[in-house]
C-alpha positions as a Markdown table, in Angstrom:
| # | Residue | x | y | z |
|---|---|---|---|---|
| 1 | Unk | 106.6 | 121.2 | 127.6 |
| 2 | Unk | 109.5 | 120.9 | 124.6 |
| 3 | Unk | 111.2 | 117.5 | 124.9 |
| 4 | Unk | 114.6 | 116.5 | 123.8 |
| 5 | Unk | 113.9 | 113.6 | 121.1 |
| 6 | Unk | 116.0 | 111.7 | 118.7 |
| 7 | Unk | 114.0 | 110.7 | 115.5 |
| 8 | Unk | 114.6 | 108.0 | 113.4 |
| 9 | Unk | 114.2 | 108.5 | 109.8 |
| 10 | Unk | 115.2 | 110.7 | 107.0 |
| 11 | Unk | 112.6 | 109.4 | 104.3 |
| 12 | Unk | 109.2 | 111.3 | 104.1 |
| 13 | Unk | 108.2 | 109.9 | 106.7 |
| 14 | Unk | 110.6 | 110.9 | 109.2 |
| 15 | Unk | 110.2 | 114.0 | 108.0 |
| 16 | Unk | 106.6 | 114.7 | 108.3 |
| 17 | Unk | 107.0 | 113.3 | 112.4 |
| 18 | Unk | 110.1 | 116.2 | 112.6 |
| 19 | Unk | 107.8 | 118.3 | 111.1 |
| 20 | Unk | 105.0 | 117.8 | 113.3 |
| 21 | Unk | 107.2 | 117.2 | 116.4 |
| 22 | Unk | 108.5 | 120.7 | 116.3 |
| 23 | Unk | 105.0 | 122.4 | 115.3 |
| 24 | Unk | 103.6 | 120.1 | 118.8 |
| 25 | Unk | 106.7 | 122.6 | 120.4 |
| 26 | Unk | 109.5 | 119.4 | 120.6 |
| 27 | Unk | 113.0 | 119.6 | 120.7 |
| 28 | Unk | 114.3 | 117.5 | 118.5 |
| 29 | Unk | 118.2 | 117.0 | 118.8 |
| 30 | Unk | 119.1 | 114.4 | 115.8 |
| 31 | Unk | 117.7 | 111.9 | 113.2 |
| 32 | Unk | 119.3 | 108.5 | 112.6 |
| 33 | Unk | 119.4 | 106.7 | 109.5 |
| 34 | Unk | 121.7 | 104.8 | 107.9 |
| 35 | Unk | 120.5 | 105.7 | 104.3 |
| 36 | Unk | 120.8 | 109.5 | 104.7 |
| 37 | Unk | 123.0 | 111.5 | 101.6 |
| 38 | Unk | 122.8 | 114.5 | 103.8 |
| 39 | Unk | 124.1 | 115.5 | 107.0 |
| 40 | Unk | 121.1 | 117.0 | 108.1 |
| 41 | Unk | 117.1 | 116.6 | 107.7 |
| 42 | Unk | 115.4 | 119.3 | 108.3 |
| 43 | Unk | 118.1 | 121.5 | 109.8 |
| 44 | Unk | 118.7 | 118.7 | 112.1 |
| 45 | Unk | 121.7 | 117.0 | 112.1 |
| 46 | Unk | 122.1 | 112.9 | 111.1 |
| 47 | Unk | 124.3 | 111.5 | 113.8 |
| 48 | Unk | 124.7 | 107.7 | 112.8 |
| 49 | Unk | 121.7 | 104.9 | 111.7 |
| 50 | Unk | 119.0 | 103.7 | 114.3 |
| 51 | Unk | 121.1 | 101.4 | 115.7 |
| 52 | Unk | 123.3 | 103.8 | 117.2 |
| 53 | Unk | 120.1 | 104.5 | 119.4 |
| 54 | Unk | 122.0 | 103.6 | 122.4 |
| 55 | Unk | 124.4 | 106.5 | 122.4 |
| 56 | Unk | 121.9 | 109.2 | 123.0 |
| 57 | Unk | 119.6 | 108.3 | 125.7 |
| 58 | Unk | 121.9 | 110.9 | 127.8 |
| 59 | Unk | 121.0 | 113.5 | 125.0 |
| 60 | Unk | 117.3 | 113.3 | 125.0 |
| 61 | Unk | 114.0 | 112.9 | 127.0 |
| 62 | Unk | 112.5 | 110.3 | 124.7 |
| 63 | Unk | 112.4 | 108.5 | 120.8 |
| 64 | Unk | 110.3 | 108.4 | 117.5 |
| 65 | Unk | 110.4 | 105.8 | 115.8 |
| 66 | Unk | 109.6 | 107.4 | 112.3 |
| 67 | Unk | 110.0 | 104.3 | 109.7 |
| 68 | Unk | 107.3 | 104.0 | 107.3 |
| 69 | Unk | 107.5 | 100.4 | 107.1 |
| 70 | Unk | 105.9 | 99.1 | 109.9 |
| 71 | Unk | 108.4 | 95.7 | 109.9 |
| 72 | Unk | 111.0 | 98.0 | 110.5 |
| 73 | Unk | 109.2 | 100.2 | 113.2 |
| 74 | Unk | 108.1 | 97.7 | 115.3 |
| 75 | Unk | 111.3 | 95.8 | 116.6 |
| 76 | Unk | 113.3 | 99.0 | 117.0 |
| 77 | Unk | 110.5 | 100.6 | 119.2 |
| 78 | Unk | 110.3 | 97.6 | 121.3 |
| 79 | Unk | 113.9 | 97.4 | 122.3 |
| 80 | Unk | 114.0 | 100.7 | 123.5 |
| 81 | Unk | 110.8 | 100.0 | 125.4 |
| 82 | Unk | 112.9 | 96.9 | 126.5 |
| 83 | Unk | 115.6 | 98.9 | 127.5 |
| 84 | Unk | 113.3 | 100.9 | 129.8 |
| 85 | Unk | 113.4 | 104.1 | 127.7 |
| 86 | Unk | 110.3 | 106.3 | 126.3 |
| 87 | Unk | 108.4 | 106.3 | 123.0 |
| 88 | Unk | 107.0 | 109.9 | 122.6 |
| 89 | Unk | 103.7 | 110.1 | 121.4 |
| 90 | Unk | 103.1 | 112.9 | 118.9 |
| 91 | Unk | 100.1 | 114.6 | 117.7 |
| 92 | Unk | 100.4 | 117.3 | 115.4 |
| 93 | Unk | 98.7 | 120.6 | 116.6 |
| 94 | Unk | 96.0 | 120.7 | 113.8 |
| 95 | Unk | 95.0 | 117.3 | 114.7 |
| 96 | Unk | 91.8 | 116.7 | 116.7 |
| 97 | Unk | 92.4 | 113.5 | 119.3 |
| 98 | Unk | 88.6 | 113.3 | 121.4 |
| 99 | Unk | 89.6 | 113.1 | 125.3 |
| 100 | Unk | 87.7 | 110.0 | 125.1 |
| 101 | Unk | 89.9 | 108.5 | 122.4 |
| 102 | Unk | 93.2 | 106.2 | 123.6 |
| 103 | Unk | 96.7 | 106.8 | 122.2 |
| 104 | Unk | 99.2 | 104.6 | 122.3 |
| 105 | Unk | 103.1 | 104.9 | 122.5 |
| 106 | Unk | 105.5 | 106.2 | 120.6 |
| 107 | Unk | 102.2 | 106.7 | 118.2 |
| 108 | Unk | 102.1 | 109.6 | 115.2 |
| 109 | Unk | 99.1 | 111.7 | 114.4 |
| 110 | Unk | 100.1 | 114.1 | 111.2 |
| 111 | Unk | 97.7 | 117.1 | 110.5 |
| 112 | Unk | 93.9 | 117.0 | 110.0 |
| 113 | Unk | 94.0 | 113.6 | 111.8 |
| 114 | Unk | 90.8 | 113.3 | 113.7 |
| 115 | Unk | 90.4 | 110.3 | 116.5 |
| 116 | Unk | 87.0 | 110.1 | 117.8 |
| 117 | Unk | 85.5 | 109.3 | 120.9 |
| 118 | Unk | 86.7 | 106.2 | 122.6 |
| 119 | Unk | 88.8 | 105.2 | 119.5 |
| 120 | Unk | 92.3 | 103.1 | 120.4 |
| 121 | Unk | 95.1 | 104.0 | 118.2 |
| 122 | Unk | 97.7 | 101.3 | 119.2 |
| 123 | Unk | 101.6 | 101.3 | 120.1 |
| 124 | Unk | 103.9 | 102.6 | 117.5 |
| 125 | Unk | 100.9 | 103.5 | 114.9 |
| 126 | Unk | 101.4 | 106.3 | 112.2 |
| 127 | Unk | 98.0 | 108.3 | 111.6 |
| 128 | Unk | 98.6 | 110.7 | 108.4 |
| 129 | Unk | 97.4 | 113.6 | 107.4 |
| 130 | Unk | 93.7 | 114.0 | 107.3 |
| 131 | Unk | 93.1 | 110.2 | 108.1 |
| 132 | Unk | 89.1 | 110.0 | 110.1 |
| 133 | Unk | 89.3 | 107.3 | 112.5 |
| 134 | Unk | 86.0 | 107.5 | 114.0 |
| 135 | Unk | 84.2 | 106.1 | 117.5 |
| 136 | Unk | 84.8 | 103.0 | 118.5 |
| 137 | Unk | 87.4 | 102.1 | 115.6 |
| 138 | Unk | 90.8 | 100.2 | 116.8 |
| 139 | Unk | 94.2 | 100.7 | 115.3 |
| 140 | Unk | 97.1 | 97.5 | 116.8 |
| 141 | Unk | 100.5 | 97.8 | 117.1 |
| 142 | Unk | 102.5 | 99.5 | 114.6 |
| 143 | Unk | 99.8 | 100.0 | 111.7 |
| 144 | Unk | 100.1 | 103.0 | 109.0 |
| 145 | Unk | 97.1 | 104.5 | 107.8 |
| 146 | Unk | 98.3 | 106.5 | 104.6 |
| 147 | Unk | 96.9 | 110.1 | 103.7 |
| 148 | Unk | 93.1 | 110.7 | 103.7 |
| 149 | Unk | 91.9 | 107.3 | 105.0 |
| 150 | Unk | 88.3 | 107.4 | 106.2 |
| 151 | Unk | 87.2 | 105.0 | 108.6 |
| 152 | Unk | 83.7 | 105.3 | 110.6 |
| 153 | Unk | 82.6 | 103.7 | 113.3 |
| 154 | Unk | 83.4 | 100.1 | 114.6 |
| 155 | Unk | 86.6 | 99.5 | 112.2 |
| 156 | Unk | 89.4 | 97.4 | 113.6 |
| 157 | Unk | 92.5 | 97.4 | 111.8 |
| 158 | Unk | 94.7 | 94.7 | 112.9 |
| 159 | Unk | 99.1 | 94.5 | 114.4 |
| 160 | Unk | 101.0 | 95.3 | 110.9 |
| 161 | Unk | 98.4 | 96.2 | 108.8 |
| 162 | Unk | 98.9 | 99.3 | 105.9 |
| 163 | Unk | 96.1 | 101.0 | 104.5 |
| 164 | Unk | 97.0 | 103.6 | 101.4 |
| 165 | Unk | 96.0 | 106.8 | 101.1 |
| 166 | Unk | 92.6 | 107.5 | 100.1 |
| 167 | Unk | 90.9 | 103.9 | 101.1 |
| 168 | Unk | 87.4 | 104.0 | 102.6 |
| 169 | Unk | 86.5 | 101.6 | 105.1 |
| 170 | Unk | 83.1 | 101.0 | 106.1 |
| 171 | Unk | 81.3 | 100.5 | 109.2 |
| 172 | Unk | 82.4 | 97.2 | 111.3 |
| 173 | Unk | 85.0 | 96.1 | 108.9 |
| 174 | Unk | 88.1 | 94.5 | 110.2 |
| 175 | Unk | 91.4 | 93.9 | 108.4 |
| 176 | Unk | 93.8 | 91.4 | 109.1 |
| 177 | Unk | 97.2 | 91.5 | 110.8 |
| 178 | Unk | 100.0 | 92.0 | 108.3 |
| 179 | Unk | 97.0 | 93.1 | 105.3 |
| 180 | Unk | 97.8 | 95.6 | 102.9 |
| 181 | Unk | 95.3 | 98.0 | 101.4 |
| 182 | Unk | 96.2 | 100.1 | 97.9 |
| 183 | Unk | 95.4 | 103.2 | 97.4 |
| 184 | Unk | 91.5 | 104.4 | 96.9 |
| 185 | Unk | 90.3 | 101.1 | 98.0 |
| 186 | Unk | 86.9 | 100.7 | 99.2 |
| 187 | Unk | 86.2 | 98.1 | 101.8 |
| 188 | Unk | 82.7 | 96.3 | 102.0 |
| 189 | Unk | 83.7 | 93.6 | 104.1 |
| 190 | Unk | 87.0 | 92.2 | 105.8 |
| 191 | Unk | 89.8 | 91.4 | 104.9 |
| 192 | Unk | 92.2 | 88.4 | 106.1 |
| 193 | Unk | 95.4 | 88.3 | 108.0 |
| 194 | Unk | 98.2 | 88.6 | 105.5 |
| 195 | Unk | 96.2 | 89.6 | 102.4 |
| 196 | Unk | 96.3 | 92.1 | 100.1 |
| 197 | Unk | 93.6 | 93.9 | 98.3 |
| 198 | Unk | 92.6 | 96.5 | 96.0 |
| 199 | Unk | 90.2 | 98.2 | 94.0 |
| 200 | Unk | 86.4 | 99.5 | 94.2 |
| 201 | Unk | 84.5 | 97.2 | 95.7 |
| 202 | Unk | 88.2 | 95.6 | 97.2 |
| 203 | Unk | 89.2 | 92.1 | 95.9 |
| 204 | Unk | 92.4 | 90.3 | 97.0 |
| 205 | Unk | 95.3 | 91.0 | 94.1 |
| 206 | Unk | 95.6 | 87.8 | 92.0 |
């Protein structure tokens, strides 16, 4: 069933979730953001920053919370969670989610996503496009897993933590809260709270 839902964000990101909100078969009635030069996204009108939250709870069902940095994300989503209003999960229609798999709120899965069986993807996560997040793998609260990420069984990526596009992370490996990942990394083993790390095998930056 189409829901009415303000998104907030006019950067890429943003507009990938509108994207995929309205290919899921979503409403969406406005974007937010403070930074926007245009008066629309994505034929959808920009009616004031994320703060202005508040005046449209009358207007719609439910919010995304569409920020790419997860800092950003997190607080907002929480005070209209607070405030006793809904976080709208969405899930693009080309990706795969396994029934066994667990979603969280106000959570984003872009195209070619794939969660496998009894996966947790956590509150206020961002899954892009053609990320594998395999059985038994945990996302936290408000982590971004850029575009192509693989991850087989048993990973556990901690609260905060971003993990750029292209990064394989092997079996069992966990990475800390806060951790950043670059680009095309390859993980052998994990990586602490707070740290970040590139290359092939990965090595904190210097």
């Amino acid at each position: 069933m189409s829901k009415l839902i303000v998104i907030m964000s006019a950067g890429g990101q943003g507009r990938v979730i509108l994207d995929a909100a309205q290919a899921a078969g979503h409403e969406v009635v406005a974007v937010l953001d403070d930074s926007a030069t245009e008066p629309t996204v994505s034929d959808r009108p920009v009616l004031g920053g994320p703060d202005a939250w508040p005046d449209h709870i009358e207007a719609c069902d439910a919010f995304v919370v569409a920020m790419a940095q997860n800092a950003r994300r997190r607080p907002i989503a929480e005070a209209i969670l607070e405030a006793g209003h809904r976080l709208e999960a969405i899930a693009h229609p080309l990706a795969s989610v396994s029934p066994f798999a667990s979603v969280g709120r106000g959570t984003a899965l872009m195209p070619g996503a794939v969660i496998g069986p009894h996966a947790t993807i956590g509150d206020f996560s961002i899954v892009n496009t053609n990320c594998a997040v395999d059985h038994d793998c945990v996302l936290g609260t408000a982590v971004q897993l850029g575009p192509g990420v693989t991850m087989p069984g048993g990973v556990t990526i901690e609260d905060g933590a971003f993990v750029g596009a292209g990064v394989t992370i092997l079996p069992n490996v966990t990475v800390g809260r806060d951790a950043v990942v670059g680009a095309g990394a390859v993980l052998t083993r994990d990586v602490e709270a707070g740290t970040t790390v590139v290359g092939n095998p990965a090595k904190p930056l210097r």
